[in-house]
Each structure stands twice: as C-alpha cells, then as structure tokens.
N, C-alpha and C positions, 0 to 999 in steps of 0.2 A: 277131106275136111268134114269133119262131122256137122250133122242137121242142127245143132246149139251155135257151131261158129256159124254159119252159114246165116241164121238168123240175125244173132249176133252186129254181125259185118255188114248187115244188110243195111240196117239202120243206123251204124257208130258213124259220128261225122254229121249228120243231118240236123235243123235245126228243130223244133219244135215244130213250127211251120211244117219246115219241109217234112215233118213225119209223118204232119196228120194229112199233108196234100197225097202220101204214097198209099196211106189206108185208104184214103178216099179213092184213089185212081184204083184199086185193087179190091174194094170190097163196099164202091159205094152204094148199090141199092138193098144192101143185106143191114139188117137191124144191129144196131151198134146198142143203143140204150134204151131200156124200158121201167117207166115207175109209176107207179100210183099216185091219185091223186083226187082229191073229193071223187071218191069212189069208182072209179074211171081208170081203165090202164092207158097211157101215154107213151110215144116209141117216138125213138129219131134215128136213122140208119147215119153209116157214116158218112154219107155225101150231105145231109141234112145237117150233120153235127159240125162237119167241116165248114158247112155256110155260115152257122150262128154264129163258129168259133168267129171267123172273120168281119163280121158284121158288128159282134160284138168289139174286136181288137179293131176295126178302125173309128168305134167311139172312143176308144179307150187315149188312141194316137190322136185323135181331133183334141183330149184336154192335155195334149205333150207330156204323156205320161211315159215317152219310151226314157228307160235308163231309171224310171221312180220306183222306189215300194207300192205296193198295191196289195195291201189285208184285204182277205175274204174269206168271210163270219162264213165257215163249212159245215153244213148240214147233209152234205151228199143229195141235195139237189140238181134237176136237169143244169139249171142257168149257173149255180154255184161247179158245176163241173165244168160247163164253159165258160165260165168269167177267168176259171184257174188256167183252163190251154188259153185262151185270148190272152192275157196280162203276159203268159210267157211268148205266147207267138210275136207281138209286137215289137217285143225289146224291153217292158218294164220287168219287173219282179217279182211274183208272184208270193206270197207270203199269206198263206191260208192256214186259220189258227182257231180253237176250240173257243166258243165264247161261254163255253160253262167251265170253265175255269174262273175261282175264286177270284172277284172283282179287282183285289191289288193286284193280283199276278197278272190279271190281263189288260191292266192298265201300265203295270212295268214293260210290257209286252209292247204295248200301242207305242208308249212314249219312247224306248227306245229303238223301234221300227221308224217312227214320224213318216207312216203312209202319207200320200197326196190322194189316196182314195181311198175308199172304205166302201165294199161291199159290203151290203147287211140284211142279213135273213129280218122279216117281220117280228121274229118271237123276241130279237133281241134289240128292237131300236129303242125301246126305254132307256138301254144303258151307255148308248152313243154319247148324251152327254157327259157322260162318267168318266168317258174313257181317255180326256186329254188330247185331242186330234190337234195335230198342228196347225195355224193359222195358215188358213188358204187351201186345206183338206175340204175333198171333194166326197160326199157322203150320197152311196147311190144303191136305194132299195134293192132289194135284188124280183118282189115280184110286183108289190103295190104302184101303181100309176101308171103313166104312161113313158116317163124318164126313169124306170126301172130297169134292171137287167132285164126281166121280162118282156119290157115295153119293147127294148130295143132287137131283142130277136125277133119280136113278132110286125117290126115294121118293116119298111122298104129301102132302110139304109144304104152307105157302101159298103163295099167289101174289102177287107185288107188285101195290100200285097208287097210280099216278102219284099224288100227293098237293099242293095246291097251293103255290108260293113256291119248284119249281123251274123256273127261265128258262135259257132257249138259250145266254144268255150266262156263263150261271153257269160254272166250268172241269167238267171231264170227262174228262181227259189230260195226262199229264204221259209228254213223250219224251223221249228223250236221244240228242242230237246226237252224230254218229258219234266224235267227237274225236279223228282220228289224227293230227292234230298237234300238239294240247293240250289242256287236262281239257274234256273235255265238262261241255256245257250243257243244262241243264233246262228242257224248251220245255211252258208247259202253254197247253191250249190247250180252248176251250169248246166248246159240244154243235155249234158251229155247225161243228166239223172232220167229223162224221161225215156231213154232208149231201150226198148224194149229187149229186156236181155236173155238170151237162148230161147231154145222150141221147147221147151218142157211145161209148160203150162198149158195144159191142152184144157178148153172148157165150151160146150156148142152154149149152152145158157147158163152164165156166172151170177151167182146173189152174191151182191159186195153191200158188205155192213160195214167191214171196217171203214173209220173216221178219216175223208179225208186231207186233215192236216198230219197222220200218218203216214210217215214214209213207206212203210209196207204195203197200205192203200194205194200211193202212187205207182208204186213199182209194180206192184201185182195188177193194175188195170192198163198199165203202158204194155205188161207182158201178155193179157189173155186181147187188146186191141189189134197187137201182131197177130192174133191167132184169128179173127175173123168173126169173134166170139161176140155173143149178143150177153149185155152185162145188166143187171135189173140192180138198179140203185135201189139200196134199202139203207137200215142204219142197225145198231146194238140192239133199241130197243123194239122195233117192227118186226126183227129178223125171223124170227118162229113163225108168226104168223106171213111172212111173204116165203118164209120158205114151202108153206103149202099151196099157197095162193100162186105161186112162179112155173113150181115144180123143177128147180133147177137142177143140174146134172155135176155142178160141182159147185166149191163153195170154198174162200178165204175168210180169216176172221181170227182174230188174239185166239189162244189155249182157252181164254177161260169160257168163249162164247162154243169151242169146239166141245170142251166137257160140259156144258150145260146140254147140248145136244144129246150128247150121251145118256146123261140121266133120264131124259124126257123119251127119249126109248128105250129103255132098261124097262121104264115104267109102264110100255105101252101107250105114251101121249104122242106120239111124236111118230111118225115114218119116213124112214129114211130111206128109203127103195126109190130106184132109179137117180140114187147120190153116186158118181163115182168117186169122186175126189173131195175130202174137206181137210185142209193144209190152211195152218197158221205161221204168225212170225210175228216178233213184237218179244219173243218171250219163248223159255223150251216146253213144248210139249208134254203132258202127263202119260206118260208110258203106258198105264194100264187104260189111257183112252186110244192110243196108238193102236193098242193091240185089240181091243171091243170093234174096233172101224174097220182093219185089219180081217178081223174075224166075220165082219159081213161081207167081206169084199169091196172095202172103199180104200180106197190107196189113203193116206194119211201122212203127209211129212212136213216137217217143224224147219222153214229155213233160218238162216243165220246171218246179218246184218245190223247196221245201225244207218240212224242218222246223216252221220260223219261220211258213207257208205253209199248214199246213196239206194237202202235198200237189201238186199242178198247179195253177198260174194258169191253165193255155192246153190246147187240146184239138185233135186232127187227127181228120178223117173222112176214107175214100176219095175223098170228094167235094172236101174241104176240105184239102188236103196239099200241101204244098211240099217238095219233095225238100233234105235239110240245113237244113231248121226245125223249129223245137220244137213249132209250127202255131200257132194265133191265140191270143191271150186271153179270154178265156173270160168271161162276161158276172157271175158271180160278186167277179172280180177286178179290178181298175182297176190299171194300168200306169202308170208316168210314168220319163221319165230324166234324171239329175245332168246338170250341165251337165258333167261328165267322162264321162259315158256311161254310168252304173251304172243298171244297172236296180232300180227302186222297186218297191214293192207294196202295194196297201191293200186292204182286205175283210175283211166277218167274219169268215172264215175266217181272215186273220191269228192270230199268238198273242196271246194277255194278256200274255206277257212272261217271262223268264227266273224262277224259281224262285230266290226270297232273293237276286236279284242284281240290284239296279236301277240300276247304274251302268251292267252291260253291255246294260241293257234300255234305257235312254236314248239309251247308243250306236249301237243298232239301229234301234229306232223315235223317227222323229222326225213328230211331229204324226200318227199314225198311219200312216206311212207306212216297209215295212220296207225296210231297205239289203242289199240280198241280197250284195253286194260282187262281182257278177257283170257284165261289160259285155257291152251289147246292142242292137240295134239293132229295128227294126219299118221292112221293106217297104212300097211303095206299096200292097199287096194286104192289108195290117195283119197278116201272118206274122210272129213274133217272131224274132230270131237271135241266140243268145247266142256273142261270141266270145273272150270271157277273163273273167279277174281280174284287180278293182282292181289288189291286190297285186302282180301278175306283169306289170306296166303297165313297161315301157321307155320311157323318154323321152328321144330321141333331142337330139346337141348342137344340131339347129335349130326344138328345145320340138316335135317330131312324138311323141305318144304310141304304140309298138306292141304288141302282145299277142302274145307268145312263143306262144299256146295257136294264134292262128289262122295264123301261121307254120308249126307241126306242122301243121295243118290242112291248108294246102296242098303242104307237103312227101311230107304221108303218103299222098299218092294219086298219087306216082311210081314206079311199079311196080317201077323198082329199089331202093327203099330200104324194108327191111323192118320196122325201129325208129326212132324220133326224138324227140328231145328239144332242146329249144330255152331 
C-alpha cells in the first residue's frame, strides 16, 4: 500500500471529532497554529486547539444547535477556525461564508441558509442587521465581550464529548459556490470533506491565505494538519508581508496570489529562499509561473477540484509530477469520462447534494457520480489534463469538437502575445 493510501485510510471513516482527538493524541504539544495580532505572534499547539475546539462545541450544544446551520463570518482567525471544527464537531453545520460579498448576495445567502447562529467578526456587525437572520437567531461576536467566541475559549467551560449516533456521513458543511455567473449554489457536504487526504502535502511551517469559506482552504489545512505541520493564519491581503515575517517553508494560495509572488521577485522586492513548495487550487496555474518557481527550486503544482468535491480529486509529489497536469487521482477519488469527455467523479468526499434544490442535485449527480462540466483527458502515465468546458465546446461544420480554453492554452505561450481570448 502506498504512503497516500495509508494516510488516506488512516483517517476515512472518522468523524470531525474523532480527527482532531487522533491529531491531538499524535502531535499535541507541537504548534499547530500561529498569527499575529496587535503586534504580538500568538500560537496554539494541537492539544490546545483540540481543547478550544471542545469548549467551544459544547457552548455551541448548550444552545441545541446539533443538526442546525451555523454561518461564520471567515476572516481566518484563531477562534473563526475554531468555531468552524466546533459547529462541525458537535453535529451542527458548519457554513462559513465571505461577508465581503455584495450585501444582496450575502443576504440571499443568510436567508436562504436561516442560521440559528451567526458568528461575526467585529469589522462586520454593522451589517448583521442587514442580513435578515431568522427569528430566534442567536448572534455571537466572535472576539468583543465576554459571551464572544473569544470570551468563551478563554473561560473555564466544559468540554465536549463525542456522543453516540454521530456518523462520518452525517452533513458538517454547507459552502457556497462562487456564483459569478449566476446565483450560487449551496454544496453541503459530510464529515468525510475534512479527512485529510494522501501524504503529499508535506509542509514543517505553512502560511495559509487562502479564504476560509474556500474549499481548497479546508482541504489544504485538514491535509498539512495530518502532516504535524505548524500553519500561520494569514489572509490575501497580509500575505507578503507575513510571508517575511513567518519565514514559511511552503505556502498555498489561488494562481493569482502565486504570480503576484512572482513578480515581486522578478523585481527583487520579495525573497523567496528557503520557500519549498507554493501550490494553488481554485483555478489552473499560469505555466510560465510554474516554470520561474520550478527554476528556483520551489516545487509548484496546480491541483484540481471543486466544491461539489470536496476539494482535489488528484495530487502531485516532486516525484510524481508532470509539467501542465493537475497530477494523478488520488486514491480517495474514482475518475471516469462521458463519452463527450467530461470529466466524472465519485467518492465520499463527494457532496450529499445541493441545499433545498434537488432538481439541480439530479442534474449534477447521476448514480453518484458528479458532472464537473469540465473536459479532460488521463495520460498513459494516469496524470489527469483538464482542457475545457462542456459549455465552451465548439463544434466544428465536420462534427470536430474544440475547446476555445486549450486554444488560449497554446496561444498563450507565444511570447509575442500578451493576452488572449478565444
């Protein structure tokens, strides 16, 4: 069995709970999280994080929140990361969502969730009354007072405990699909999204920017958790300047914060030494930044997932890497493709389904298998290639199907041409 199943298997089956109870039995007095804070670094190992987590999840069960929605306004803070495993550890539902999102969208958002609580960062309790909370929503700061999420990690509470007739498959998240071309979708998804999937995320000090009401955010911190890894909560906008201040040795983040990197050392602003690893997801990779990272010696790889997903199907090692692949599938996930070439998906990790919408849930999943609407192809070497959209499918007058995206694709690597669109 290889070192990915073996990880893999370790954790499939377990609940939220039980995940962070085996991290903690396995790596609790080693630094789990670090971030700043009015000028000041702050740490919590995982034996410390596992205690908030609980302390926090049985205030959460004293307001009979197991089985409810529960929004939390995500800024990638300490107590906004543990209000997210507490809401899932308990049995409620965890549903953590961007609150800079344009005020309708994030009120269609609220209203059709109908939390029973609402966690809320200080920057944004002006808009709480904005936002339509259903009668008998319980609204709980997350640093100001003493009945803040803050308040209550740093009291003398109890502590949760796992209690029997909650299952892996039971839900544990509710996200929300990006919708920038039409109303977002509500993906919920079971305890099996947080399981930390394969050994391939290796990272001793991770700076995580990405946002997270981000699935790649969850996925990517449930993976380098496994790995024993110390993670320095940052966000988009801090990230430059904590990546000097951290000195971290790898680093996750969307393409577009990976080529910003880039340029800022091209430029000489920026040092990247002592980076091994900086891998995005959310979106594919810009090749000639693959290859600038590449060429200092930073591994670089772009995975491939969605929402729907739970995250990455497929996973790349130094070892295991093909240059313009999203790298293999991953032993979690089962692959298969339409006779049009869209690439399928199935595994527990898949969602349960769209959120009060089973028409578009039918749509999606058919016999368990999700329609990512993505085409794609799998190598002799079993590397995955994604090279369009269904949608964006050209069909030429002699029935040839082409994909305008892998047109740009190879347009865009003609050094005279500096934008393209197809």
């Amino acid at each position: 069995m290889s070192g990915q199943d073996m990880r893999y298997r370790e954790f499939w089956g377990l609940t939220v709970h039980g995940m962070l109870a085996r991290l903690a039995e396995r790596y609790g007095d080693s630094i789990l999280f670090t971030w700043r804070r009015g000028g000041a670094t702050h740490a919590a190992t995982y034996g410390e994080f596992f205690r908030d987590v609980r302390r926090l999840a049985a205030r959460l069960a004293a307001l009979g929140l197991q089985g409810k929605p529960v929004v939390i306004d995500m800024r990638n803070s300490y107590e906004q990361v543990a209000a997210l495993f507490a809401a899932s550890s308990m049995g409620a539902v965890a549903a953590p969502l961007s609150f800079d999102l344009p005020l309708e969208d994030l009120r269609d958002l609220i209203v059709r969730i109908g939390p029973k609580l609402l966690i809320c960062d200080e920057l944004d309790l002006e808009l709480v009354p904005e936002l339509g909370l259903p009668e008998g929503g319980v609204l709980l700061p997350c640093l100001e007072g003493a009945d803040s999420a803050a308040g209550v990690l740093a009291g003398e509470g109890p502590l949760w405990q796992e209690t029997e007739g909650l299952s892996p498959d039971d839900p544990a998240l509710l996200l929300a699909t990006s919708g920038s071309t039409s109303r977002s979708k509500l993906v919920l998804l079971s305890h099996y999204s947080f399981t930390p999937h394969g050994e391939f995320m290796h990272g001793e000090r991770v700076l995580h920017v990405l946002p997270l009401h981000h699935v790649a955010a969850l996925w990517c911190l449930s993976a380098y958790m496994a790995q024993g890894s110390e993670i320095c909560l940052s966000d988009l906008g801090r990230g430059t300047a904590d990546l000097a201040w951290f000195r971290p040795t790898d680093l996750f983040a969307v393409p577009a914060f990976a080529s910003l990197l880039v340029r800022q050392s091209r430029m000489g602003r920026l040092d990247l030494s002592g980076i091994r690893s900086i891998s995005s997801g959310g979106a594919p990779q810009n090749l000639e930044t693959v290859a600038y990272l590449n060429g200092l010696g930073i591994f670089s790889m772009s995975l491939y997932g969605a929402t729907e997903t739970a995250g990455a199907v497929d996973y790349s090692t130094p070892e295991h890497y093909r240059f313009g692949s999203v790298g293999r599938v991953g032993p979690w996930s089962q692959v298969r493709f339409s006779p049009q070439g869209e690439i399928l998906v199935k595994g527990k990790n898949v969602m349960l389904g769209y959120l009060n919408d089973p028409e578009a849930t039918a749509q999606a999943l058919e016999d368990g298998w999700y329609h990512t609407g993505d085409l794609g192809y799998l190598d002799e070497d079993g590397f995955l290639f994604v090279t369009g959209r269904v949608k964006n499918v050209i069909i030429l007058s002699n029935g040839e199907n082409v994909s305008p995206e892998a047109v740009e694709s190879k347009l865009s690597r003609c050094p005279a041409i500096a934008e393209v669109i197809v």
